[in-house]
C-alpha positions as CSV (number, residue, x, y, z in Angstrom):
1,X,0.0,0.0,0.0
2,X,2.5,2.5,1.1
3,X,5.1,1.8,-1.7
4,X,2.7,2.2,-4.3
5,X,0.9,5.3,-3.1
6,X,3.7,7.3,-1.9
7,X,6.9,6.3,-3.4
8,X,6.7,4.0,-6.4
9,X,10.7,3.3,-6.6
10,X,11.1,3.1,-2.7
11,X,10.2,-0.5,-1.2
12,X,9.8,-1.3,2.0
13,X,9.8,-4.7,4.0
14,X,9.3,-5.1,7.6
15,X,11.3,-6.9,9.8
16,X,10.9,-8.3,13.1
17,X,13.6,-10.6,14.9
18,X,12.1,-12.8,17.1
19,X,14.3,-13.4,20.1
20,X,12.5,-16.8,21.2
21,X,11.3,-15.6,24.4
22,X,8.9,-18.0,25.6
23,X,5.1,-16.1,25.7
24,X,5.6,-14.1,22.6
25,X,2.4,-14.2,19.9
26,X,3.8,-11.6,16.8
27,X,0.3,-13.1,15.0
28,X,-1.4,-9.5,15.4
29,X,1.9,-7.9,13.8
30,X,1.3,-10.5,11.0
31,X,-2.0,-10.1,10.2
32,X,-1.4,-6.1,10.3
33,X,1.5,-6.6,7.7
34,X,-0.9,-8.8,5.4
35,X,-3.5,-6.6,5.8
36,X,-1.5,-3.4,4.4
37,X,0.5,-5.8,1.9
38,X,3.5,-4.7,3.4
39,X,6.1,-7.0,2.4
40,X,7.7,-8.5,6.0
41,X,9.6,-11.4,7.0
42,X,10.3,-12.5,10.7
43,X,13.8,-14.0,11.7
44,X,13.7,-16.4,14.3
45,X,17.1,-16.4,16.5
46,X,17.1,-18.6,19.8
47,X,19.0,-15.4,21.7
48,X,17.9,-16.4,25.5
49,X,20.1,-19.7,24.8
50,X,22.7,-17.1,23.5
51,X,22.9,-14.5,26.4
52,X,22.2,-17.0,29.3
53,X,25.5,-16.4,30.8
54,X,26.4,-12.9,29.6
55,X,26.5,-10.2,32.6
56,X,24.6,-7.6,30.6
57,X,22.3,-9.3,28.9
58,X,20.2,-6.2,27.5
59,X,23.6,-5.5,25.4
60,X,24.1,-9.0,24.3
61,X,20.2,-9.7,23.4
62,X,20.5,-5.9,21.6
63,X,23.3,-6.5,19.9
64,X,22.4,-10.1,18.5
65,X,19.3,-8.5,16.9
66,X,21.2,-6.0,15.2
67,X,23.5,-8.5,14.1
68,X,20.9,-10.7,12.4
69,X,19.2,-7.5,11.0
70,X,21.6,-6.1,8.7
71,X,22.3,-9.7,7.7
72,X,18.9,-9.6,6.7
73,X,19.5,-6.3,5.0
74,X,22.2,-7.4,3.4
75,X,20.3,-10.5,2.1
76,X,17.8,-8.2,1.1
77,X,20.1,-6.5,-0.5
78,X,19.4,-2.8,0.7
79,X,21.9,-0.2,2.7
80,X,19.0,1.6,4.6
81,X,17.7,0.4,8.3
82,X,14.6,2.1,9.8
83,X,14.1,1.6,13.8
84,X,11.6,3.1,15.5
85,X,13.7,4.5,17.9
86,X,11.6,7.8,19.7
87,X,13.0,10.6,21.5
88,X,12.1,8.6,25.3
89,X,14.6,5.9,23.5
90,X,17.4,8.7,22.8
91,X,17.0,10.1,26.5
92,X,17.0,6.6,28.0
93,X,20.1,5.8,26.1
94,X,21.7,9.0,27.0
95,X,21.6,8.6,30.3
96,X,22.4,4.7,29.9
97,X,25.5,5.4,28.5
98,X,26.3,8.4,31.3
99,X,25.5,5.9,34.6
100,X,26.9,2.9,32.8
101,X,29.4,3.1,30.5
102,X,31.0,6.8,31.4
103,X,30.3,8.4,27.8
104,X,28.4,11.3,26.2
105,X,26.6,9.5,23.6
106,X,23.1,8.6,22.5
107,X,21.3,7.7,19.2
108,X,21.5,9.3,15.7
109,X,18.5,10.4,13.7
110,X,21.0,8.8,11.3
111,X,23.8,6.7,12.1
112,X,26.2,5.0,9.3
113,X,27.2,1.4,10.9
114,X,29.3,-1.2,9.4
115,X,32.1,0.8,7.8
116,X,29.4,2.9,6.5
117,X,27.9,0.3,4.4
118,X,24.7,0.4,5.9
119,X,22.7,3.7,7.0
120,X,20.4,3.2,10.1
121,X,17.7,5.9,10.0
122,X,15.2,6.6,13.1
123,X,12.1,8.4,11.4
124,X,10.6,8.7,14.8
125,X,13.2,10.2,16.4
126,X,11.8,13.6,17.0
127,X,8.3,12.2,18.4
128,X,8.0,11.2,22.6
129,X,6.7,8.1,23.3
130,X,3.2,9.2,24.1
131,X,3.3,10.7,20.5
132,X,4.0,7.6,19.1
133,X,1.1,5.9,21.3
134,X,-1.2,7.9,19.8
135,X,-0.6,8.1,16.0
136,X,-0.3,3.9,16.6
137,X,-4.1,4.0,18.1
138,X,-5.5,6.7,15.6
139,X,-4.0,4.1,13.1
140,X,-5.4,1.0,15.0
141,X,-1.9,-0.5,15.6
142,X,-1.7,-2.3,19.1
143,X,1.2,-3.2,20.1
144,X,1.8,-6.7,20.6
145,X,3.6,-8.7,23.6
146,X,7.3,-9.5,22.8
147,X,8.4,-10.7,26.4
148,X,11.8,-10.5,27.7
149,X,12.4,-12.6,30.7
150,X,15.0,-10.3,32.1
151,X,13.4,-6.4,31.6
152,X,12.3,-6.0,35.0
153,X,15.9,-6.5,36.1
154,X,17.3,-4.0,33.0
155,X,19.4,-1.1,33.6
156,X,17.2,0.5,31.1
157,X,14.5,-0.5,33.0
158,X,15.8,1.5,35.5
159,X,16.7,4.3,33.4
160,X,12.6,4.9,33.0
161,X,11.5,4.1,36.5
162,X,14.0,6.9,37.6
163,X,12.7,9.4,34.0
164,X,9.0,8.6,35.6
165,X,9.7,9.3,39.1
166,X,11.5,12.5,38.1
167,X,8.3,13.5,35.7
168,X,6.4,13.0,38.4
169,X,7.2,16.4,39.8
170,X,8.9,17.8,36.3
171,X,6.7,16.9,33.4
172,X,9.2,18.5,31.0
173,X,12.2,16.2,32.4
174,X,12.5,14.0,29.3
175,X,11.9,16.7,27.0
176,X,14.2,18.7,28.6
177,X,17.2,16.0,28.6
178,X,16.6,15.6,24.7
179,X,16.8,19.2,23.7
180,X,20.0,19.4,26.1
181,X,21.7,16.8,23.3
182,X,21.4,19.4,20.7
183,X,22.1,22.8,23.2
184,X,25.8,21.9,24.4
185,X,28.2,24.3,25.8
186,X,31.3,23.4,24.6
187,X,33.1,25.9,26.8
188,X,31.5,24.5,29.6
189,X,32.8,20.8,29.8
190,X,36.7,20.1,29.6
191,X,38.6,19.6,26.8
């Protein structure tokens, strides 16, 4: 539907990874995708057999997905990545990366990976969570149980029990985070 109405010579194809977690019914996603004859394939991956013993497992399970999606990319034989990646997702891996791993870094709008040969772009980037939300019910998109056995115990998880704590008495917390990315002050921070 979308390629032909809006882009003729762009294609898309969805693509989910599913990790294996026991519990997890991606039928609804199906049926959405064969309903809009959006082209989509699913990649099954057994990654909880995979991460079992890794310390950080949210890195290992991330990363694994990643892995098998530009494979797929490749396979498909296109360069360009779209994740849905919202500005709650860039503020929560902000901070991530601050608490945890001692950088200044966060996600890209776009972001070359592999040597450059692949482009990942994040179309929602600019849009908060609760945006999101409701452009996914105005469109009648429900979003489907994918569940990880180890999110309660995430660091990320974390991350957004502390983002809603701290909204709780500043509303404008997470917005305010995100528009600090793009408002540094150079001379303010050591070279």
């Amino acid at each position: 539907m979308f390629n032909r109405r809006y882009r003729p010579n762009l294609h898309l194809t969805a693509v989910h990874i599913d990790p294996g977690f026991p519990g997890a019914n991606i039928e609804g996603l199906k049926q959405k995708l064969e309903m809009t004859e959006t082209d989509h394939i699913v990649v099954s991956v057994d990654i909880r057999r995979r991460i079992s013993k890794s310390t950080n497992k949210c890195f290992a399970c991330a990363r694994e997905r990643h892995r098998r999606l530009i494979e797929t990319a490749e396979n498909l034989d296109t360069f360009n990545i779209a994740l849905a990646h919202h500005q709650d997702d860039v503020v929560e891996t902000l901070l991530l990366n601050m608490f945890y791993a001692g950088r200044l870094s966060t996600l890209m709008p776009r972001q070359p990976v592999v040597q450059g040969r692949f482009s990942i772009i994040r179309p929602l980037y600019y849009l908060s969570k609760t945006e999101v939300k409701a452009i996914a019910d105005t469109a009648g998109i429900r979003a489907f149980s994918a569940p990880c056995p180890y999110y309660k115990n995430s660091r990320r998880e974390k991350i957004r029990s502390m983002l809603h704590d701290l909204k709780q008495k500043n509303p404008d917390v997470s917005g305010n985070i995100f528009h600090s990315i793009f408002n540094v002050r150079r001379q303010y921070l050591p070279q």
